[in-house]
N, C-alpha and C positions, 0 to 999 in steps of 0.2 A: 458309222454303220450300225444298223439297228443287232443288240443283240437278243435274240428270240430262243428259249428254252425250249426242249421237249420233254414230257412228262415219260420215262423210261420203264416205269413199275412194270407196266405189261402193256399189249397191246400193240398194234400201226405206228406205233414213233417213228422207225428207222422212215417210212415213205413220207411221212410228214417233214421230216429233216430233208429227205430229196426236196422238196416241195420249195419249202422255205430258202435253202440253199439257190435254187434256179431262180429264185426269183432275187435277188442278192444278196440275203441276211445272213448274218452271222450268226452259227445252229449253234448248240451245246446244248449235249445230251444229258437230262436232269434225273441223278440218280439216290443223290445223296443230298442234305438239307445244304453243304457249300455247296453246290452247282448252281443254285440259287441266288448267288450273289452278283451285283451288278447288271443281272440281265434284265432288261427292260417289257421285258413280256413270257407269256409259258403257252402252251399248248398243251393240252388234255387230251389224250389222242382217244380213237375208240378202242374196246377190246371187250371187256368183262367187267361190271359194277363190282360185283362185289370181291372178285378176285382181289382187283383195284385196293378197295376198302380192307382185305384181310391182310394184306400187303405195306399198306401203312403201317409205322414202324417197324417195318422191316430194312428198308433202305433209308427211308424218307417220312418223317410224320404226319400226320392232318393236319395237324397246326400251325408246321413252316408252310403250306400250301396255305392254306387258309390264309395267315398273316402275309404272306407274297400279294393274293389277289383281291384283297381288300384295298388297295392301293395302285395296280399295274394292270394292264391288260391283262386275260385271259380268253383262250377260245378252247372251247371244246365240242369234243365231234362225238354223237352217235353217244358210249361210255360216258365220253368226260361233261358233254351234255348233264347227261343224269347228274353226275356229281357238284353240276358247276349251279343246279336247280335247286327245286325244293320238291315234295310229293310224291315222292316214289312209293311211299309206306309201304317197305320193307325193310323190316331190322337189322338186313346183312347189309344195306349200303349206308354208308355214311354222308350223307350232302351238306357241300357248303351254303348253303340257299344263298346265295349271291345274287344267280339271274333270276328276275323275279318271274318264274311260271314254275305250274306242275309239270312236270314230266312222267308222262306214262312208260315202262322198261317196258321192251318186245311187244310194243301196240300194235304190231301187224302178223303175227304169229313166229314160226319157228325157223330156223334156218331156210328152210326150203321154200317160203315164202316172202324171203330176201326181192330184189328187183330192180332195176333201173328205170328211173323215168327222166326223162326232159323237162328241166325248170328255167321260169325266166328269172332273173337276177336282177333287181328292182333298181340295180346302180348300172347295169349291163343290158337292157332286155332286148335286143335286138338278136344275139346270138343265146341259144339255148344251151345249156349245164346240164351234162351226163350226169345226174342224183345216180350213185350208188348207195341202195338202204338194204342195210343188211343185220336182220334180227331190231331194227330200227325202232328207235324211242318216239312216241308223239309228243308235241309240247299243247299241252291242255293251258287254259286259263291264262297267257301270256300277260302281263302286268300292263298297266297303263302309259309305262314308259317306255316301253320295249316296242321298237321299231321293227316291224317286219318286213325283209330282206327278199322271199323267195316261200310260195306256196304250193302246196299239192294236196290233192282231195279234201280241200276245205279249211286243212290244217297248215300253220307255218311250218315251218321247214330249216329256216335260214332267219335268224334273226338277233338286234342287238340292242344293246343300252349303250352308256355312255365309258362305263368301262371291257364291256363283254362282248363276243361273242360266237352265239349257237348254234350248231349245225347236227340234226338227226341221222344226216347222211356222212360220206365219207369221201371227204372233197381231193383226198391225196390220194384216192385211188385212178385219177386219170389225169391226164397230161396235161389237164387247163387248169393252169395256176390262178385266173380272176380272183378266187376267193383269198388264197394266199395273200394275192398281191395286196387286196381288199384291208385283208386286217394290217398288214406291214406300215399299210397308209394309214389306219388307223391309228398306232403305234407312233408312228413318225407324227402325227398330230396329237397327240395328247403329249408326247413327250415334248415339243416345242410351245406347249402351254395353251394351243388353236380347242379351246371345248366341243366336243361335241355334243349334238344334243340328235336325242331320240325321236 
């Protein structure tokens, strides 16, 4: 059974853990630098950049994160996005520049400008994906390796490399697990040695 961490600092963890759980993984909730061991992937859930960032050693440091996803999958949604990026230029968030694109924080304005749109899923495109974006990061300049997944108004949305991946929106907040399932498969292929490529 694959075991899949969730990032606990703050944020959507507990619905991501529903997420992942339905779809059949084995969850553990990541709070402290040991929760970190043995699990073969993490989740970056959404919530707050820099909250996130001031939060770090608090429970868990930058650096056991960082040294975790240098090596194992990671996905992160909407927050962990930002974190999991590079470009945000601002001094309260601390980024792993891992996936290689800018990410722009709150590229579509304020709370109240949150939305839902209908996306196709580029592994899935027959049936349409409720995007919930809410206070939603854009991914600017996406790297040459990074495959993109899922598009709206011009910009990706949904996209991966060979260890990562990125989602602006917030896939655990509706009852279609695809993307779950999506990275789990992921996960199950890299850890049986099958490379992906971008």
């Amino acid at each position: 059974m694959i075991k899949t961490g969730v990032l606990a600092v703050q944020g959507a963890f507990a619905r991501h853990a529903s997420a992942l759980e339905a779809c059949g993984a084995d969850v553990r909730i990541v709070k402290y630098r040991e929760d970190l061991e043995d699990l073969d992937a993490l989740i970056l859930p959404g919530g707050e950049s820099t909250t996130m960032t001031r939060l770090f050693g608090f429970r868990i440091d930058y650096e056991d994160l960082y040294r975790f996803a240098q090596s194992r999958p990671v996905f992160g949604t909407c927050a962990g996005l930002i974190l999991l990026g590079h470009g945000a230029h601002d001094p309260r968030v601390r980024q792993f520049s891992l996936l290689d694109a800018d990410i722009t924080r709150n590229a579509y304005g304020s709370q109240k400008e949150s939305f839902v749109e209908d996306i196709s899923l580029s592994f899935d495109p027959d049936t349409p994906f409720h995007a919930v974006f809410i206070r939603a990061p854009r991914i600017d300049r996406p790297g040459a390796e990074l495959r993109i997944l899922a598009s709206s108004g011009g910009h990706p949305v949904l996209v991966e490399s060979q260890l990562y991946l990125g989602a602006t929106f917030h896939p655990e907040l509706t009852e279609d697990r695809r993307i779950h399932r999506y990275f789990i498969q992921k996960i199950k292929e890299i850890k049986n040695g099958k490379k992906q490529s971008a």
